[in-house]
VONUKOL-366541 format. One record per residue (C-alpha): x, y, z. Coordinates in steps of 0.001 Angstrom, whole numbers, plus 500000, padded with zeros to 6 digits. Layout:
BEGIN
XYZ
...
END
This chain:
BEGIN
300766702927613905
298981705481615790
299912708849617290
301093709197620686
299981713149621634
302883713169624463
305542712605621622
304149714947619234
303715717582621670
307535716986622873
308557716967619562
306945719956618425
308235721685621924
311556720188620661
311141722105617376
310457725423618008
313658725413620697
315995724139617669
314205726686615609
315328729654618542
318975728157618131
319468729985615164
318599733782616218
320558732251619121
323368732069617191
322482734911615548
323364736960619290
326040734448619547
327819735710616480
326887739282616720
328597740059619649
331973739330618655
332214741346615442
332597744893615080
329627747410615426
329403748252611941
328674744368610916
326782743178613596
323432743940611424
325087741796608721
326172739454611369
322641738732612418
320917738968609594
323258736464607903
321888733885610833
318027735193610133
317563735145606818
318663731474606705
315870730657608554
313723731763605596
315853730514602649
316274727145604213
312986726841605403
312059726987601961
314576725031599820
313359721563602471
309928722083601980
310729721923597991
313687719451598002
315262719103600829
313098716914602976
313245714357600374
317094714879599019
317635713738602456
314787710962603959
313412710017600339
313738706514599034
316996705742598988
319072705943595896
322236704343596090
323047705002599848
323768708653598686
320793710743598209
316980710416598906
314664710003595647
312072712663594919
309368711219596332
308574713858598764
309192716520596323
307283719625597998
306407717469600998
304122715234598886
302839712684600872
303926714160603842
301777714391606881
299660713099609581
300216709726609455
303631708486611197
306511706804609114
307248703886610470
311035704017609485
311461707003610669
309445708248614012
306081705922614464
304686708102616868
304214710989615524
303099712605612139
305336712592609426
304879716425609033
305696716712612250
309429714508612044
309590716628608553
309057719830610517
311813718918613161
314223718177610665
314178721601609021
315450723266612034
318322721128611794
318902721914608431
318245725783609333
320672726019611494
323939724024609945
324180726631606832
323950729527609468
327122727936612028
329170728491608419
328987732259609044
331301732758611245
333720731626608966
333764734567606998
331938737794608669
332707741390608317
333731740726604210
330816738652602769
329251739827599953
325085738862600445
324376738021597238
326908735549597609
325974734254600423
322364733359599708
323818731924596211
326004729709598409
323787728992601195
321297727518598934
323733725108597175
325800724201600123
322280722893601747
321196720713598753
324368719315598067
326898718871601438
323943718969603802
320714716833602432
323619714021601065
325263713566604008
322028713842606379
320523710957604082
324105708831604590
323801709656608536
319799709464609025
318632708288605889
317258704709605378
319991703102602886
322130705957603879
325599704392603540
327004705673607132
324007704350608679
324494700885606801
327889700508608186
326350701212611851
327686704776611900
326248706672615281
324863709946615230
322584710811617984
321706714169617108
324120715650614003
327518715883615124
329020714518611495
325709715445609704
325496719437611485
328803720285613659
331946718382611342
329713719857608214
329731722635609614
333252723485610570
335045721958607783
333198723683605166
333422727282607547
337368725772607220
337157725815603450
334876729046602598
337576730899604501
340312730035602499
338918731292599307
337336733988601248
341133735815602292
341699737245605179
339572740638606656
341151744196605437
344101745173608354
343483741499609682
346867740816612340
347592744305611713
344721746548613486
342718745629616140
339479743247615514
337729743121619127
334320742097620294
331933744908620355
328989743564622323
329777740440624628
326614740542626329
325187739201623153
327566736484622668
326574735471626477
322873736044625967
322881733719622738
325147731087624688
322468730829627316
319556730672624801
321632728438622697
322118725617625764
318811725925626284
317873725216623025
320092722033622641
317675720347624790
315737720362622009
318582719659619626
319463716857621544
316443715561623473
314387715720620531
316507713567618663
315049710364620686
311927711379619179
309544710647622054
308631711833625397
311101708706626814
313609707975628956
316126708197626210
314992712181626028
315577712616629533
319503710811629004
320040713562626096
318871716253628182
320904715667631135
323915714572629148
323724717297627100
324111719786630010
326807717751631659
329239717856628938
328077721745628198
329199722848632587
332342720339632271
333182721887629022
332627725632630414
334769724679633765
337490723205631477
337868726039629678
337579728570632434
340957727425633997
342486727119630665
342078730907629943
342955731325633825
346588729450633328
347013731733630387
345655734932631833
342251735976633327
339563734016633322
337762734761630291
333879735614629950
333888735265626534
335743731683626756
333784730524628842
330650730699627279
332672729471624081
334071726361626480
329974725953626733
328744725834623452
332025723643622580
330939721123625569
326939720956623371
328939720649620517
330639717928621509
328322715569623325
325828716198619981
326434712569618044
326539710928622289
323861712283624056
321766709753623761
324148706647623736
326076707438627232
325931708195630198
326008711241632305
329564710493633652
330863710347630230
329340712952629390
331830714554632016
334967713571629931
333176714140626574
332884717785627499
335917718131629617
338081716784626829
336307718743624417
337546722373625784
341310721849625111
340455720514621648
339269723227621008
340727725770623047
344190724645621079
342757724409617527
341725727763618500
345411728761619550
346712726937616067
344481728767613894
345599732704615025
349052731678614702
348226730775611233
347972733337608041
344277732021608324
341001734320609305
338037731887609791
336893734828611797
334766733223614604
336905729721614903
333863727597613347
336303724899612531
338175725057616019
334507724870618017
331936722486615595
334109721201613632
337077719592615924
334460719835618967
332095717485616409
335087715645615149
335958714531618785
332099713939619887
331638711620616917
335188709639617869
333963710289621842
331152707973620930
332482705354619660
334594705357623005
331629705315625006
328087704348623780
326707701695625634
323724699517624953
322522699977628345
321516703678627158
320013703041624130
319605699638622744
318719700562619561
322415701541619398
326095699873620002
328880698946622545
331805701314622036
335306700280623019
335152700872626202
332478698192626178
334001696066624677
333424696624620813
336777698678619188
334416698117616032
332673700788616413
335172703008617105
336629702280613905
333524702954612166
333188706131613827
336407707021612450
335758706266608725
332370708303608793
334410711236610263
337229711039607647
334305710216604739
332637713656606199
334984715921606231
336684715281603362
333434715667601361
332440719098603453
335565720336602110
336103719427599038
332373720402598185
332366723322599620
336036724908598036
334769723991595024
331313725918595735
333001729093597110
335821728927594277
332645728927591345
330774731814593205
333947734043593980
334658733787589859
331513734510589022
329325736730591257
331619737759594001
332249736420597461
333396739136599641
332678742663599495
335483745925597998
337704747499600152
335932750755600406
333039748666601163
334441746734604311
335808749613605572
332859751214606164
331233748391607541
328415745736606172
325856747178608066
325931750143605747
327467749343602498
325356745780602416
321796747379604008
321908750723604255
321052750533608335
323327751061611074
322659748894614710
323203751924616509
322319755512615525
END
């Protein structure tokens, strides 16, 4: 085996954008809470990057691309990173350092804790939050990235495809945002007082830095400087316009065209062509994203006329958007993509739709489960959510003593 320079410079390119995804989000997020929690907001987003960053270099690397144990969870082998670095593994990315695969990974991993958040802004407790954060990573995250990516892993041994993490990040993800904000409850005056945006310019500015960065997400993911890279990139921003378009005249039927939807209707279309990008084709792409915006633009309408406040519609964007990417893909991978991958059933193999559907069911179910029971334990014993006195005058304050503006 020996390193190819073009790869491992793409691939570190490819992880510092994934890495910028996250204060991404952070602006993403921040802009549609109130002023006096969008310092939580963010910082809920930022200090993930450290925690996380952490917890893989100890044990999360090797809960999830260790030596397989069982098909469920990597061995400590890589404990600490232990054996870990210049010299490629050959199971995993041959042309590039094993740090370097290790390194991209993280961001990944980064990332997926901090979509949760905007489950349950403008009420978290932090303590809380960093006490969940860290167990939700090592046990719903590393697990199901080993059964996705993980040699053994038992969605990967039934021929499960996942490009890029749309089961192992986005259904995760939104399931688990689904779950935390049931034990969570509802905001203080939530359906009774206003809740409005404060800042949309941020929301826009982390969309755009957030499609950006899902080149990397996505491109990446081939793990080379290839041709396959090139079919993420440009089917990643085909199913991101289709999905912003989609969505524009959907808010435009209803009303006015919507800035704020339509940079949702974006990061929905990403979403979405996540587990495909680099199994189809750029005209698929068009329906993957296109078809992704109602999804989600409906589960969105569904949710507010429920009694439930998953404050940001996590579940409505990653999780349905990943839910429908992951089925999406078993629709339309071809071989003429990516060989190392399948024929969907529009190629002629219904097979792998069906597995497609399994690993979705297997995933969510497991998100959820997991993560109720998580929340549940931590809301009995140190506190989930913050007093009333406390939400009222806003986390910013009553969580870190700073206001955004003065």
């Amino acid at each position: 085996m020996e390193i190819d320079t073009g790869d491992t410079a793409w691939i570190l390119t490819a992880t510092a954008l994934v890495l910028m995804m996250t204060p991404a989000l952070a602006f993403f997020y921040g802009g549609m809470v109130r002023k006096k929690n969008i310092l939580s907001t963010l910082n809920l987003s930022v200090i993930t990057m450290g925690l996380i960053s952490i917890q893989w270099v100890v044990v999360g690397y090797t809960l999830a691309f260790g030596s397989d144990i069982g098909g469920i969870v990597g061995g400590l082998d890589y404990l600490g990173l232990t054996g870990v670095g210049a010299v490629p593994n050959a199971d995993y990315a041959p042309t590039i350092p094993h740090l370097a695969f290790a390194a991209y990974q993280m961001m990944f991993a980064i990332i997926t804790p901090a979509l949760i958040t905007g489950a349950f802004v403008e009420r978290v407790r932090f303590k809380g939050f960093l006490v969940f954060t860290l167990l939700w990573a090592t046990l719903v995250y590393d697990p199901v990235a080993h059964w996705v990516w993980g040699m053994g892993g038992i969605l990967r041994s039934m021929g499960a495809l996942d490009f890029a993490g749309g089961a192992v990040v986005h259904i995760t993800a939104g399931f688990s945002a689904l779950a935390f904000a049931r034990v969570i409850g509802t905001r203080k005056g939530y359906g009774k007082v206003s809740i409005e945006p404060s800042n949309i310019p941020y929301t826009i500015l982390g969309a755009g830095l957030l499609w950006m960065g899902w080149f990397g997400f996505n491109g990446g993911s081939a793990l080379g400087a290839n041709g396959l890279a090139v079919n993420a990139v440009v089917t990643t921003n085909t199913a991101a316009a289709a999905s912003g378009l989609v969505w524009m005249f959907l808010s435009w039927r209803d009303n006015k065209p919507s800035v704020l939807g339509i940079v949702t209707g974006m990061v929905v279309g990403l979403v979405a062509i996540t587990p495909a990008a680099g199994f189809v084709t750029p005209m698929a792409a068009i329906v993957i994203g296109g078809v992704a915006a109602p999804i989600s633009y409906y589960a969105i309408k569904f949710r507010q006329k429920s009694s439930l406040d998953e404050s940001l519609d996590v579940w409505a964007c990653h999780g349905m958007g990943g839910l429908w990417g992951a089925l999406a893909t078993g629709l339309f991978a071809t071989k003429t993509v990516n060989e190392a991958g399948a024929d969907g059933l529009f190629y002629g193999n219904p097979n792998q739709f069906i597995i497609q559907a399994v690993s979705v069911v297997i995933v969510v179910i497991f998100s959820m489960l997991v993560t109720y029971g998580l929340a549940t334990v931590i809301n009995k014993t140190i506190g989930l959510r913050v007093n009333h006195n406390e939400e009222e005058v806003g986390l910013d304050i009553s969580e870190h003593g700073e206001r955004a503006y003065t």
